[in-house]
C-alpha positions in Angstrom: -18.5 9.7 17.5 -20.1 7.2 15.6 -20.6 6.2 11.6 -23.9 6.9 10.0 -22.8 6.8 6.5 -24.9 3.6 5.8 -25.6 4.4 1.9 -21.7 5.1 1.6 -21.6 1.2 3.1 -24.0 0.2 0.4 -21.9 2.0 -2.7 -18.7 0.4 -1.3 -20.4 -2.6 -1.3 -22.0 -2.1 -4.8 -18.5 -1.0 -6.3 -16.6 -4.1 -4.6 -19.2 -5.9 -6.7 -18.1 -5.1 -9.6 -14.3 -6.9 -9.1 -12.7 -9.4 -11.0 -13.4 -12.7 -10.6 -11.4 -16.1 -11.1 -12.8 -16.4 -14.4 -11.6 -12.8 -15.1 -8.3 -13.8 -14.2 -8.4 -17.3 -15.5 -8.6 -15.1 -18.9 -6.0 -12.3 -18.6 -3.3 -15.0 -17.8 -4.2 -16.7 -21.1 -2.7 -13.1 -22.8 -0.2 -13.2 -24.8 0.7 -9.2 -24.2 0.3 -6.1 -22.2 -2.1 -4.8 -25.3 -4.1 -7.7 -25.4 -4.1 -7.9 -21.1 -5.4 -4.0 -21.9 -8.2 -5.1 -24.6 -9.4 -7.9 -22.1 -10.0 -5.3 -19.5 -11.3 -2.4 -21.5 -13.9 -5.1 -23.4 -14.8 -7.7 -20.7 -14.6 -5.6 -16.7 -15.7 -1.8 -14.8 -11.9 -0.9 -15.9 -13.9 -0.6 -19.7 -14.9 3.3 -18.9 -11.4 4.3 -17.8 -9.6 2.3 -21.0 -12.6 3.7 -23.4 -10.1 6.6 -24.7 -7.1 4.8 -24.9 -5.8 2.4 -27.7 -5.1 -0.7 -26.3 -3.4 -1.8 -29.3 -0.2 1.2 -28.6 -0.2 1.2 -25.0 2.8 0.2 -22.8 3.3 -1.1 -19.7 4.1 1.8 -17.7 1.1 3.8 -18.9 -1.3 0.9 -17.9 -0.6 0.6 -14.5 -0.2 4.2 -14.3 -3.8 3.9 -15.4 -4.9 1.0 -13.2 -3.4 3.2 -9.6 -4.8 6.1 -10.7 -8.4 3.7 -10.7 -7.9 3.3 -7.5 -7.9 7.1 -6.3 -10.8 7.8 -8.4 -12.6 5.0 -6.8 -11.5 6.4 -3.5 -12.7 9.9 -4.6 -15.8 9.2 -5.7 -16.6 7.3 -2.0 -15.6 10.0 0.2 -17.7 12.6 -2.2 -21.0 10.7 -1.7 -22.2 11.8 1.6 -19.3 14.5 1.5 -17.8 12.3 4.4 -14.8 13.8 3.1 -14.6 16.5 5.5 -14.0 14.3 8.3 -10.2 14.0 9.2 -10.0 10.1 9.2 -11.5 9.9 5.4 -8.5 11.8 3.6 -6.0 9.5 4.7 -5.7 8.3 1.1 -4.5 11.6 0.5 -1.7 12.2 3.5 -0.3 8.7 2.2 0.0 9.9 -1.6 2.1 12.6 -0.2 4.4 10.5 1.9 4.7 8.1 -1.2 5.3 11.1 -3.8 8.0 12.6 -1.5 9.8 9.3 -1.0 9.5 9.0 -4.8 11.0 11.9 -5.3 13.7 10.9 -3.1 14.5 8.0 -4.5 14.7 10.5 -7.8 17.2 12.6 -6.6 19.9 10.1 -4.8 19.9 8.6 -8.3 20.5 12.1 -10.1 17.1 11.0 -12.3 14.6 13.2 -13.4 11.3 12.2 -11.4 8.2 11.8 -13.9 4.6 13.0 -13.3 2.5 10.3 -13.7 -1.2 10.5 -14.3 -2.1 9.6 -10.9 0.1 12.1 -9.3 -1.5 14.7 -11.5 -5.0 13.4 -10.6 -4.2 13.6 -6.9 -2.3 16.9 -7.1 -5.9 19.1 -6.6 -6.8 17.2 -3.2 -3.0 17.3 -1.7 -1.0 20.4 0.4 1.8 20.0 -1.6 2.0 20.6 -5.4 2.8 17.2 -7.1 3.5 18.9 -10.1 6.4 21.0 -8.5 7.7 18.3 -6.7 8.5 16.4 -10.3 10.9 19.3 -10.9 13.3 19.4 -7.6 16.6 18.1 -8.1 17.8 18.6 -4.6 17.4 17.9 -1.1 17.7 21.4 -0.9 15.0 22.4 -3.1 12.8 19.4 -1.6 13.1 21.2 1.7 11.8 24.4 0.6 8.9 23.4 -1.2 7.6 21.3 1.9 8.6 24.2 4.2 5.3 25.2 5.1 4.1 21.5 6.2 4.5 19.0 8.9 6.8 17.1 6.5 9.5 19.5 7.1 9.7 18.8 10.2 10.6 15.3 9.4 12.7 15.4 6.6 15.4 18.2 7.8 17.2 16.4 10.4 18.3 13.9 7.6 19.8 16.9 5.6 22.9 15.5 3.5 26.6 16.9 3.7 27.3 18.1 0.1 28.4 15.3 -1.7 26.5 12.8 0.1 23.2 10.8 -0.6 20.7 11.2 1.6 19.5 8.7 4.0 16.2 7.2 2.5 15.7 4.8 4.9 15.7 7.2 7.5 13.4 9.7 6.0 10.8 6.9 4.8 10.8 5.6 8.3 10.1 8.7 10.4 7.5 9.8 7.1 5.5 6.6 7.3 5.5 7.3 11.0 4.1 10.2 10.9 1.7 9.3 8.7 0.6 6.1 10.5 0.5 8.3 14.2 -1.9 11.0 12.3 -4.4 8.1 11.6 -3.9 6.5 14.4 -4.6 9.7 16.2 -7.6 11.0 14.0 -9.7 7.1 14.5 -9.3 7.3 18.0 -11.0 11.0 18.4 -13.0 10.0 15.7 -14.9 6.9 16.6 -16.5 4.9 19.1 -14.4 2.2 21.2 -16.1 -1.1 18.9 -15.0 1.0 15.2 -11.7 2.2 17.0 -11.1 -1.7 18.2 -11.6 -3.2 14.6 -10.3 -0.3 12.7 -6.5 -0.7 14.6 -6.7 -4.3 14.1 -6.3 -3.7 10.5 -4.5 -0.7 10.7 -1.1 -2.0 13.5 -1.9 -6.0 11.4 -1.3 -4.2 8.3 2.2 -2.1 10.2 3.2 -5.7 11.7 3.6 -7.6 8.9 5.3 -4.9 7.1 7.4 -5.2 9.7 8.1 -9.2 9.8 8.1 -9.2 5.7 11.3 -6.2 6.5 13.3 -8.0 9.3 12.9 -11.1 7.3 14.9 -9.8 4.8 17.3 -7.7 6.3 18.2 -11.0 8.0 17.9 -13.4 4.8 19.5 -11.3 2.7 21.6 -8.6 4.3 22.7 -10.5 7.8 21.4 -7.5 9.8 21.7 -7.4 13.7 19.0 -6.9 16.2 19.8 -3.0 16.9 20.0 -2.3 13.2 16.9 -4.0 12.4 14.8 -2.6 14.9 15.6 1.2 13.9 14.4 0.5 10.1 11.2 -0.4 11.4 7.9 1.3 12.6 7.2 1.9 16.5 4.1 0.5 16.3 2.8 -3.0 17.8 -0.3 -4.9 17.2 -0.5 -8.4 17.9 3.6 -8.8 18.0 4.8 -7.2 21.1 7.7 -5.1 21.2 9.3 -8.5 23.1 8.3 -10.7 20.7 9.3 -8.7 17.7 12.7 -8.4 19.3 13.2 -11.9 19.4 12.6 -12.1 15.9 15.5 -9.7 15.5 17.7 -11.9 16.9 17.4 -14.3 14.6 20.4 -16.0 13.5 19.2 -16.8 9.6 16.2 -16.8 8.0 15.3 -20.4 8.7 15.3 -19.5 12.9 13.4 -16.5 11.9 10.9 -18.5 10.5 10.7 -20.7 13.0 10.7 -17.9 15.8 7.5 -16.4 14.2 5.9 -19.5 13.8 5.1 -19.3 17.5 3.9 -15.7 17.0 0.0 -15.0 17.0 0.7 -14.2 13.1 2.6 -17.2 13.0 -0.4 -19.3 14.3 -3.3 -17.7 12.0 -0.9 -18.6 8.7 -0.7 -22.4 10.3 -4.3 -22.5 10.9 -5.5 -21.1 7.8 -3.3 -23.4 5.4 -0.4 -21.3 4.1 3.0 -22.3 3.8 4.6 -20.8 6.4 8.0 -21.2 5.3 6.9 -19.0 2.2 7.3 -16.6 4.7 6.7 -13.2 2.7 3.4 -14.7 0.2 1.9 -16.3 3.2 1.7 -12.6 5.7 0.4 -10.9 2.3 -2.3 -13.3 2.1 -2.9 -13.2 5.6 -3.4 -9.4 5.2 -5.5 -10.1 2.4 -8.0 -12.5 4.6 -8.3 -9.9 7.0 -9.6 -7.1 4.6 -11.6 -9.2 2.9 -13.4 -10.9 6.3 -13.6 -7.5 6.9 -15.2 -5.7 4.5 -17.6 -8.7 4.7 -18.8 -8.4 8.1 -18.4 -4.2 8.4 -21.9 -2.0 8.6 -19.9 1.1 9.5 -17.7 3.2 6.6 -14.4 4.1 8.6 -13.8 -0.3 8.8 -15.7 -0.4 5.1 -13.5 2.2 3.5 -10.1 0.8 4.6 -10.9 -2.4 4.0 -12.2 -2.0 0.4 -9.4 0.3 -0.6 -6.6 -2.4 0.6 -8.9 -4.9 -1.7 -8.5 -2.6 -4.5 -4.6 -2.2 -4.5 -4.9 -5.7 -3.7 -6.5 -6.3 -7.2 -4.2 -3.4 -9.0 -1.4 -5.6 -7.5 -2.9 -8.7 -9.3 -2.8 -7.3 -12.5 0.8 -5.5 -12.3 1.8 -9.0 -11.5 0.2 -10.3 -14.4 1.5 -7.9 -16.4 4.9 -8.0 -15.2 4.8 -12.1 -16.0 3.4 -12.0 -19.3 6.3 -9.4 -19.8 9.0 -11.5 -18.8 7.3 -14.9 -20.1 6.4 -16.6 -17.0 4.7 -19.8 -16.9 0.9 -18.8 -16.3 1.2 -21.1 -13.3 3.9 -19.4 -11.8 2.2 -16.2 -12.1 -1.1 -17.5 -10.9 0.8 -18.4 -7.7 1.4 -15.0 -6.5 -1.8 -13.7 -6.9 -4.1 -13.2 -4.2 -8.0 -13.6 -5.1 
């Protein structure tokens, strides 16, 4: 099957148009607050018809970059609406990833004995989802989790890592065999989905995307936590892209973080982070931006929607990322400088 969905192509393209630019940015690191990082937005970018409601001069962190995610979804939304492309399998994966993410969440929620709270994105995703965000905000127990998901693949996943009363239960474990899941559906819905040339660039991005997760992971389970090999390898995903199964394994090995770095310099990853100028011994900004080149080179070159779609979307939590950052720093007092340095644009 092939894409057709050329005006969806165009209103990507026309949206993606609409970004901040460096002099955007130039600007909100010059703020001296969250409000005034708000103001800038609401007065001066697109994000001015979401902020119009809000008063910038009261709002807080939390409910800004609430605000700024939940941008993204809408944005996402309003794509797969347009020529109803929707209703193709592939197109929702925005959707079977907000689950995994809200169920992790919730996770997290109840190994710390916290109550989980609804944000505005999970209630804005809630109407597109097959499980009710809303509910899931209220479970206090494994238990509880289980039932509510009982009717859905995810069950399947998560009950094997049932706790013994008492104990908390294994996150790790259930995040990895989730994000599986969720990465073997796509996987699995392109490749019935598409023709060989949108399948080829399509998992370039897609098992890219999984292997750097996957180096920026082992990294620090071996910089930071002195991991071994067979530990290491069953926190991460079973997929391989351009870093073979062999060659991630040697990574593993790794007797510090300095050999790791200098074991994936001779990677193919290692090689495209040399040869496009980053510092590769800034091991975790430098496969981010290489990430980033990649959707952006992209979305550039792209006249079908699957590749268009994906691409843009990383862009735009790309950009959302940006401006938590910025917020974060200006929080905290950073040096607009340091902040500068770990965004990507």
């Amino acid at each position: 099957m092939t894409s057709t969905y050329n005006a969806t192509v165009a209103k990507i393209m026309a949206i993606y148009g609409k970004r901040l630019k460096q002099e955007d940015y130039q600007s909100l690191l010059n703020q001296q607050s969250v409000a005034e990082v708000a103001e800038y937005l609401k007065k001066n970018t697109y994000f001015s018809e979401l902020l119009a409601p809000i008063d910038t001069n009261t709002i807080h962190r939390g409910m800004l970059e609430n605000l700024l995610r939940r941008s993204i979804f809408e944005k996402y939304v309003k794509i797969i609406s347009f020529e109803q492309i929707g209703r193709q399998e592939f197109y929702n994966y925005r959707i079977l990833r907000a689950e995994v993410d809200e169920i992790l969440s919730c996770i997290r929620h109840i190994n710390a004995k916290s109550d989980k709270q609804i944000s505005s994105t999970s209630t804005y995703v809630s109407d597109l989802a097959s499980i009710d965000f809303i509910e899931l905000a209220k479970i206090r127990s494994f238990d509880e989790l289980l039932e509510l998901v009982k009717r859905t693949p995810y069950y399947n996943e998560l009950v094997r890592f049932k706790p013994q009363e008492g104990e908390k239960v294994d996150y790790t474990n259930c995040e990895v065999h989730l994000r599986t899941y969720y990465f073997n559906r796509l996987i699995i819905s392109i490749k019935k989905n598409f023709s060989k040339d949108i399948q080829k660039s399509l998992l370039f991005l897609l098992l890219t995307d999984i292997d750097l997760v996957n180096v920026i992971n082992s990294y620090r389970l071996i910089a930071y936590f002195n991991q071994d090999a067979e530990s290491i390898k069953k926190d991460m995903l079973p997929f391989h892209g351009r870093l073979s199964e062999s060659k991630q394994q040697e990574l593993f090995k790794a007797a510090d973080s300095e050999d790791f770095i200098k074991r994936f310099s001779g990677t193919y990853y290692g090689r495209q982070i040399n040869d496009n100028g980053f510092n590769s011994n800034d091991l975790e900004q430098s496969a981010m931006r290489l990430r980033y080149r990649y959707a952006k080179l992209s979305l550039k070159k792209s006249t079908e929607a699957p590749l268009s779609i994906y691409a843009f979307l990383y862009l735009m939590d790309n950009e959302v990322q940006n401006l938590i950052k910025i917020i974060e720093g200006i929080r905290y007092g950073l040096d607009p400088k340091k902040i500068e340095s770990l965004i990507f644009i």
